[in-house]
C-alpha positions as CSV (number, residue, x, y, z in Angstrom):
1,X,79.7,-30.1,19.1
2,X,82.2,-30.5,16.5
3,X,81.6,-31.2,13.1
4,X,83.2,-34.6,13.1
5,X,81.5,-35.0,16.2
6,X,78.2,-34.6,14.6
7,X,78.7,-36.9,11.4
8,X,79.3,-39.7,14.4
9,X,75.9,-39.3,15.9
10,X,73.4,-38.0,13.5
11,X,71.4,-41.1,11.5
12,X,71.6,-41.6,7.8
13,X,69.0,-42.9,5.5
14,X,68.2,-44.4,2.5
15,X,64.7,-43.5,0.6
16,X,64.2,-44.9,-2.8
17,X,61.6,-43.6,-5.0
18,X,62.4,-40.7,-3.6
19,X,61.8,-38.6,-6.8
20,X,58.1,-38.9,-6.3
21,X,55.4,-37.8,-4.2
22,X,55.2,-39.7,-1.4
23,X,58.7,-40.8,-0.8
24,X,59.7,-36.9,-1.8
25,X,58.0,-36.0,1.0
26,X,58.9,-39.2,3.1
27,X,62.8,-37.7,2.4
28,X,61.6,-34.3,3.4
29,X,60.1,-35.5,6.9
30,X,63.3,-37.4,7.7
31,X,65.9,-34.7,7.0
32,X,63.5,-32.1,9.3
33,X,64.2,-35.2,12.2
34,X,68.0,-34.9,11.7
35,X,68.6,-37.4,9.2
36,X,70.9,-37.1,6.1
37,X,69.4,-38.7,3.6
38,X,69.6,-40.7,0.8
39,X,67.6,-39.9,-2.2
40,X,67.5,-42.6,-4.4
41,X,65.2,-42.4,-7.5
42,X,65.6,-43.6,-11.2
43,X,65.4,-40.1,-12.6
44,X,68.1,-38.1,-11.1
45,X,66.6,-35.1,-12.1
46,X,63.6,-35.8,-9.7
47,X,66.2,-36.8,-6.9
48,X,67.8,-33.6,-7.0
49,X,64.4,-31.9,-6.8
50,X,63.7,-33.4,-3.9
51,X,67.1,-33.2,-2.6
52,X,66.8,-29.6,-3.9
53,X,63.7,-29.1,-1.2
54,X,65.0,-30.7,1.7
55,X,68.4,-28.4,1.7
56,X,66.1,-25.3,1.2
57,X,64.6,-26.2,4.5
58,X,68.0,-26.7,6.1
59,X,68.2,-30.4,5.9
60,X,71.2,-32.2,4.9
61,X,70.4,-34.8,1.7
62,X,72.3,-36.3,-1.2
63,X,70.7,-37.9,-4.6
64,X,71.8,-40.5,-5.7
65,X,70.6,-42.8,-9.5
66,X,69.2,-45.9,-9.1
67,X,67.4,-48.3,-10.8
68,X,66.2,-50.7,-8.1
69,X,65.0,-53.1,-10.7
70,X,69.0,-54.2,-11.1
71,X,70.8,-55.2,-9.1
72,X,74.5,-53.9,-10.4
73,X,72.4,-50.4,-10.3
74,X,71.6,-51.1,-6.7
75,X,74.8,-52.3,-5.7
76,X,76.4,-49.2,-7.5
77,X,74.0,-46.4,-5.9
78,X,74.8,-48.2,-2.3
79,X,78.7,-47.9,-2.8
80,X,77.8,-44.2,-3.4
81,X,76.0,-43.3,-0.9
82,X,78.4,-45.0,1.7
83,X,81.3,-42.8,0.0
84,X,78.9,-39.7,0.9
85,X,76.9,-40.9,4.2
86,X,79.5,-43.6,5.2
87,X,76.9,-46.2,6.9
88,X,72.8,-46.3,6.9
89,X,70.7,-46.2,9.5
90,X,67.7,-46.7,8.0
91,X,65.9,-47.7,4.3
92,X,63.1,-47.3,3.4
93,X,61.8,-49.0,0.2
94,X,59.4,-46.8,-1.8
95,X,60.0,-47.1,-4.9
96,X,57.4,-49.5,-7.3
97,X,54.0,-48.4,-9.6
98,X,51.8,-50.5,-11.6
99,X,51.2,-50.7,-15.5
100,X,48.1,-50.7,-18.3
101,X,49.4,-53.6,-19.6
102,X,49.3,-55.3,-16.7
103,X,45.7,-54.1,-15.5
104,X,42.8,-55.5,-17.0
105,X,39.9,-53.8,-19.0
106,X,37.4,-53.9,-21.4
107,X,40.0,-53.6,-24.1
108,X,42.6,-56.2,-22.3
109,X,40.9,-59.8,-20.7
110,X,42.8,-61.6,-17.9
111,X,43.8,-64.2,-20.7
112,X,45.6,-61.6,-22.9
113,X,48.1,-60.2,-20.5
114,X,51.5,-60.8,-21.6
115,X,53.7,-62.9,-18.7
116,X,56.5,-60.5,-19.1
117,X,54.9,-57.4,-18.4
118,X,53.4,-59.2,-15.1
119,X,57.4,-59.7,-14.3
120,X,58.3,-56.2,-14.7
121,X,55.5,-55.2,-12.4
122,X,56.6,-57.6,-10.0
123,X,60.3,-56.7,-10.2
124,X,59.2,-53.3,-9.3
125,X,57.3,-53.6,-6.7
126,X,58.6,-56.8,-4.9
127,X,62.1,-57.8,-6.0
128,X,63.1,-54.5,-6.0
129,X,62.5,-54.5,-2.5
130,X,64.2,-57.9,-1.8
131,X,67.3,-56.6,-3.5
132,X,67.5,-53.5,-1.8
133,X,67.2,-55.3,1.3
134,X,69.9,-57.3,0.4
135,X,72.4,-54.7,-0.1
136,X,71.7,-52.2,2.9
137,X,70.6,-54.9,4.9
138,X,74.1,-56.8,5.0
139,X,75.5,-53.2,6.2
140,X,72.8,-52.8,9.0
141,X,73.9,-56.8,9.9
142,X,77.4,-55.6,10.1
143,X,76.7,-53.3,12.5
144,X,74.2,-54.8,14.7
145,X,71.5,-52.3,13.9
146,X,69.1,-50.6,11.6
147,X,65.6,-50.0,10.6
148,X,63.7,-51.0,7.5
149,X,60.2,-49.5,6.4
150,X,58.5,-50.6,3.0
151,X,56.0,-49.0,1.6
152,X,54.0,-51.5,0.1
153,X,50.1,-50.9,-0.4
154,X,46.4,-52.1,0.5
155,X,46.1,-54.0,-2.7
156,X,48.4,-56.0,-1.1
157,X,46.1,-57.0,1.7
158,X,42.6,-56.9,-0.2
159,X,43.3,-56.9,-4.3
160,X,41.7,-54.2,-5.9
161,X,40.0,-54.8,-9.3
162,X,41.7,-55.5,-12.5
163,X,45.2,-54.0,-11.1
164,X,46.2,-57.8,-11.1
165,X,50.2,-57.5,-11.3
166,X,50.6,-54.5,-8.8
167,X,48.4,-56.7,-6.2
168,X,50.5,-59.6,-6.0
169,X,53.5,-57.5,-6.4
170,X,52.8,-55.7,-3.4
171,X,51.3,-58.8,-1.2
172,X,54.4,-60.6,-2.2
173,X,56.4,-57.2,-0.6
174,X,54.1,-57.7,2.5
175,X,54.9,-61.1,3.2
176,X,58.4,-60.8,2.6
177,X,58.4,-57.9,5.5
178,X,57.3,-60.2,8.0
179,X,59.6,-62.4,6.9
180,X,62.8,-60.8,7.0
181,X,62.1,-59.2,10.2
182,X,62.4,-62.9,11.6
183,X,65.3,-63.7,9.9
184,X,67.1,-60.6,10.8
185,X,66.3,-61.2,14.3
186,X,66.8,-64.9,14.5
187,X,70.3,-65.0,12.2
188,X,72.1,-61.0,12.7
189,X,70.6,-59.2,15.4
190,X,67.7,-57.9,17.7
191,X,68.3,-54.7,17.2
192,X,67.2,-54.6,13.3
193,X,63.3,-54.0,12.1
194,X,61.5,-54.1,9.5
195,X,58.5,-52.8,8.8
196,X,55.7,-52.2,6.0
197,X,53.4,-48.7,5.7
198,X,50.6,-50.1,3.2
199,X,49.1,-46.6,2.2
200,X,45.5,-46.7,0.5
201,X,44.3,-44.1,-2.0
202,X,46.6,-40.9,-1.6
203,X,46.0,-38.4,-4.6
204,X,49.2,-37.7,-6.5
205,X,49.8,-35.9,-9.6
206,X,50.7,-39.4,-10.8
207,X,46.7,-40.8,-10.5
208,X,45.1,-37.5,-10.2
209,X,43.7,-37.7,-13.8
210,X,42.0,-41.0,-12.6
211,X,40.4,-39.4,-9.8
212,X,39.9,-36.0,-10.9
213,X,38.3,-35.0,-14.1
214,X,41.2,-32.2,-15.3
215,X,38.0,-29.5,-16.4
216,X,35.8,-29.7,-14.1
217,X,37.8,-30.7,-11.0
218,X,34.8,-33.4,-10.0
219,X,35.8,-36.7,-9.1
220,X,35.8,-39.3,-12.3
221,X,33.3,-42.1,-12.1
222,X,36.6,-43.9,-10.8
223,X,37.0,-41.6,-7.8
224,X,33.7,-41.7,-6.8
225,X,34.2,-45.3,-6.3
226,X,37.2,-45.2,-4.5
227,X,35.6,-42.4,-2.0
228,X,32.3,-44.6,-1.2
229,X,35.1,-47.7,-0.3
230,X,36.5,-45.0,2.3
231,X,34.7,-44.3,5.9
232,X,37.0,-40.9,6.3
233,X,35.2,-40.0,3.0
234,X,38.8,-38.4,0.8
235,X,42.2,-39.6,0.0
236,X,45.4,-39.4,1.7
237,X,48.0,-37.0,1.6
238,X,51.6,-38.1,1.0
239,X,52.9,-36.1,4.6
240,X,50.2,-38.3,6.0
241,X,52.4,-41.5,4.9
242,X,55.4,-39.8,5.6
243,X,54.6,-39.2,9.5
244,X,54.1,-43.5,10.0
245,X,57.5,-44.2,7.8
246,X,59.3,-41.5,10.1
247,X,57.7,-43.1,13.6
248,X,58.8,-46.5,12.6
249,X,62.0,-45.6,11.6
250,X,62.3,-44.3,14.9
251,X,63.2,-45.4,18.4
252,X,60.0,-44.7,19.5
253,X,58.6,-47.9,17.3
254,X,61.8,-50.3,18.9
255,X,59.0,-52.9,19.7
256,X,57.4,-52.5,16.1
257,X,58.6,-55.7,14.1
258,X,56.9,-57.5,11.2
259,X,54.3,-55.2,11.3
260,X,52.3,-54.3,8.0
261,X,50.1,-51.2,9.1
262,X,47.7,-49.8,6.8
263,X,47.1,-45.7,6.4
264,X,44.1,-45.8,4.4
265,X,41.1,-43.5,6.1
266,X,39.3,-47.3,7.4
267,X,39.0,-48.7,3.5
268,X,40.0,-52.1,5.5
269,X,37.8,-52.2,7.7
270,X,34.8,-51.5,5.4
271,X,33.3,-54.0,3.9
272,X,30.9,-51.7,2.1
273,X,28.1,-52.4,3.9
């Protein structure tokens, strides 16, 4: 097959977040399908790690800046990555954390949080998301067709404790998947879905000092919690994530619409007793 050949048939993607952990290797386990990807991520220095990874392994990927929070950024990193990839196949929305300030405690009451660190939490984790979809979404229209995965979160489907703005951020994100894969059926085209991964507790350097105590390597009183609230009885691993974001971005998921599917070791289904 020629090369131009090639660049017609293999599938481009978008991952943003994809700096970090999960999305890193959510980049890596599209690029080993075929997919040139994407890597969209705040720091660019992360992006190119990642990107850095996935060409090791013989994968074809390009990083890319973004801050998903604004929406010139957004519209900027898109018109790059078309000048590199030249369509996209598929996005998938990673990118979003929580905050202290935003997360109560015995040193911060409900009444004390400050409204406009609650809107940056939410901008991260749900408008971020909407705007995004905006942007690659209207080139999937275009076309006719496309798949859309975002990651979102079980706090979005039972709140955890105190983590107040990252909950609704991420049960806003969840109803606005069901949501737009209505309207993208109903008003652009039946061949376009979107679809939410909600992990649960996946240890990442980013909470591993939460869950870990750093001398001892024994789970904090924290992680011992979070453990007894799962039947599979440990956390997550971000290839775990990554195989369910690859499957539903996927023709083998074309029926798959408007789903939100947990990958959290049963911590739904448990009510604890």
């Amino acid at each position: 097959m020629a090369k131009g050949d090639e660049n017609q048939t293999q599938k481009r993607a978008v991952v943003t977040g994809g700096g970090g952990a999960i999305l890193g290797a959510t980049a890596t386990r599209l690029a080993a399908d075929g997919f040139r990807v994407a890597v969209w991520d705040l720091s660019i220095e992360k992006a190119r790690h990642t990107v850095d990874g996935i060409r090791q392994g013989g994968g074809d990927a390009v990083a890319v800046q973004c801050d998903v929070t604004s929406h010139d950024s957004v519209t900027a990193a898109l018109n790059d990555t078309l000048a590199q990839l030249d369509t996209v196949d598929l996005l998938v929305n990673g990118a979003g954390g929580s905050h202290a300030r935003t997360t109560t405690s015995p040193d911060l009451s409900f009444f004390h949080l400050n409204p406009d660190d609650i809107r940056k939490v939410m901008d991260l984790n749900y408008l971020s998301i909407v705007m995004c979809c905006q942007a690659v979404g209207r080139v999937m229209a275009e076309r006719g067709t496309g798949a859309i995965v975002n990651i979102t979160s079980v706090a979005g489907i039972q709140p955890l404790t105190r983590a107040l703005a990252y909950c609704n951020g991420k049960a806003a994100a969840n109803s606005f998947t069901q949501w737009l894969a209505v309207h993208m059926n109903q008003v652009y085209s039946k061949q376009i879905r979107v679809n939410a991964v909600a992990p649960g507790f996946v240890l990442t350097e980013q909470n591993r000092f939460l869950l870990i105590d750093a001398e001892t390597g024994a789970l904090t009183e924290r992680g011992e919690q979070v453990l007894q609230a799962v039947p599979a009885g440990r956390y997550g691993t971000p290839e775990e994530v990554a195989e369910l974001v690859a499957f539903l971005g996927s023709e083998r998921a074309a029926f798959i619409n408007g789903a939100v599917v947990p990958v959290d070791g049963g911590f739904l289904a448990y009510a604890g007793v």
